[in-house]
C-alpha positions as semicolon CSV with decimal commas, in nm:
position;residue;x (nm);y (nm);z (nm)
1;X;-22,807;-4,637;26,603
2;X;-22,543;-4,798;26,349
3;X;-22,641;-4,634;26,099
4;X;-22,274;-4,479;26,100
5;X;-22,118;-4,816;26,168
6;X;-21,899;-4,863;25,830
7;X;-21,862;-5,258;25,662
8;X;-21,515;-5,350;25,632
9;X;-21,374;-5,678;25,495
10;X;-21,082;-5,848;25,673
11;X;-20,831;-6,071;25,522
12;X;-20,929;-6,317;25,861
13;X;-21,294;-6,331;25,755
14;X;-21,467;-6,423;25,444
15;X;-21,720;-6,198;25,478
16;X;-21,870;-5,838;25,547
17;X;-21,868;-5,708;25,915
18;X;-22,028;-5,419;26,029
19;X;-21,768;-5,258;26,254
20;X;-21,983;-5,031;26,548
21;X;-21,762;-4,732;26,733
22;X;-21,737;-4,702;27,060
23;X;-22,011;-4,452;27,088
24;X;-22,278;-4,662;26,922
25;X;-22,168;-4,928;27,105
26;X;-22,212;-4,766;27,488
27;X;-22,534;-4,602;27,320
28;X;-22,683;-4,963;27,331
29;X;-22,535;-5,001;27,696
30;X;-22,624;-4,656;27,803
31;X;-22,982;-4,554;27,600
32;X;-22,954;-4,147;27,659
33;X;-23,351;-4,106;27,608
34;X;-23,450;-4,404;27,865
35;X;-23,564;-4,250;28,191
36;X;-23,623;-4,304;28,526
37;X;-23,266;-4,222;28,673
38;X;-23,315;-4,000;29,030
39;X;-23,185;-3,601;29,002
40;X;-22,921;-3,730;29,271
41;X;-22,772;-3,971;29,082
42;X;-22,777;-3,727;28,745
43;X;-22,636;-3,445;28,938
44;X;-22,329;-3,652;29,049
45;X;-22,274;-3,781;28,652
46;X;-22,322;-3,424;28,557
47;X;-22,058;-3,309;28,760
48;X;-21,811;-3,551;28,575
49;X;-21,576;-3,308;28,345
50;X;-21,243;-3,300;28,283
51;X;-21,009;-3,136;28,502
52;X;-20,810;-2,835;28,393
53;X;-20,520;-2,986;28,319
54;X;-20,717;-3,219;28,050
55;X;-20,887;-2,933;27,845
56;X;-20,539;-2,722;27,851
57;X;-20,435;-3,076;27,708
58;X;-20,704;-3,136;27,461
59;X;-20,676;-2,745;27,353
60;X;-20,264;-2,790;27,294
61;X;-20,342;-3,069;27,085
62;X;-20,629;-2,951;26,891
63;X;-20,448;-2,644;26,767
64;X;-20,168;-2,887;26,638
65;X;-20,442;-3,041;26,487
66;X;-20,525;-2,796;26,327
67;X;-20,196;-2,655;26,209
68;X;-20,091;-3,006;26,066
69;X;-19,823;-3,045;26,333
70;X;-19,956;-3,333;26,529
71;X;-19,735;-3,618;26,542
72;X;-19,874;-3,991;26,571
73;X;-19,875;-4,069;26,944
74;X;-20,025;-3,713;26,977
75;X;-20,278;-3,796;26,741
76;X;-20,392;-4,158;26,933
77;X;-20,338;-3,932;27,262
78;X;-20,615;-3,662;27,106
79;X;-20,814;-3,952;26,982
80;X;-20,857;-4,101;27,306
81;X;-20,988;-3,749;27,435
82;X;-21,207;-3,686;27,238
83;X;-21,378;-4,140;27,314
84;X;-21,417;-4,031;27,669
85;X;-21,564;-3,720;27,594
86;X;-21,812;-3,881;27,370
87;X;-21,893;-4,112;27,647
88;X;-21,934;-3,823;27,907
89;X;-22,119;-3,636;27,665
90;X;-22,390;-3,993;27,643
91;X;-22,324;-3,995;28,001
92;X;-22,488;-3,635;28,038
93;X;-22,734;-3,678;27,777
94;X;-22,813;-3,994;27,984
95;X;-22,879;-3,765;28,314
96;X;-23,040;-3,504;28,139
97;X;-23,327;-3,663;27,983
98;X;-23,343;-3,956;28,246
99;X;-23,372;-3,769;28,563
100;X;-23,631;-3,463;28,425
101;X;-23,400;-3,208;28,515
102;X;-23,407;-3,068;28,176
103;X;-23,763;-3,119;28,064
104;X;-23,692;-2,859;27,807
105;X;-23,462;-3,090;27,644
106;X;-23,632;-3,258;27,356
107;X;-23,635;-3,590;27,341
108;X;-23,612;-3,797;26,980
109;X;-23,869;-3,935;26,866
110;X;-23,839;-4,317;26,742
């Protein structure tokens, strides 16, 4: 799972640190392929999405994104987006495999 975490050096420490995101880090909280969650309980995390008003958001500032006109607190504000849609997208990977309601859904193996 941290196999994308990069090593950094800080000026602080005298030696190598492997820096996890925030996605490999709830991945070891949240274990998508685990099961045993009830279809209740993955039908109510399923139903978490973001509201209208959020994707018109997200969609504004992905097409200054991709135009090059994104200015820095856009950028963090876009960056934050697209953290909680990583967790909601474990969060639903989570439900899916978990509760069976997908058995068509693969599951990795390892």
């Amino acid at each position: 799972m941290l196999s994308h975490a990069k090593p950094r050096y800080t000026h602080i420490m005298s030696e190598l640190v492997t820096v996890a995101t925030e996605t490999e880090i709830l991945e070891q909280v949240i274990e998508p392929n685990a099961t045993g969650m009830s279809v209740e309980a993955a039908k109510a995390l399923l139903a978490f999405r973001f509201n209208e008003s959020a994707v018109a958001r997200i969609n504004e500032l992905a097409e200054k994104n991709r135009q090059g006109k994104l200015i820095p607190s856009e950028r963090a504000l876009l960056e934050r987006y697209q953290r909680v849609g990583n967790f909601l997208n474990l969060m639903h990977a989570k439900a899916r495999c978990a509760s069976g309601l997908f058995p068509e859904v693969q599951r990795p193996l390892g």
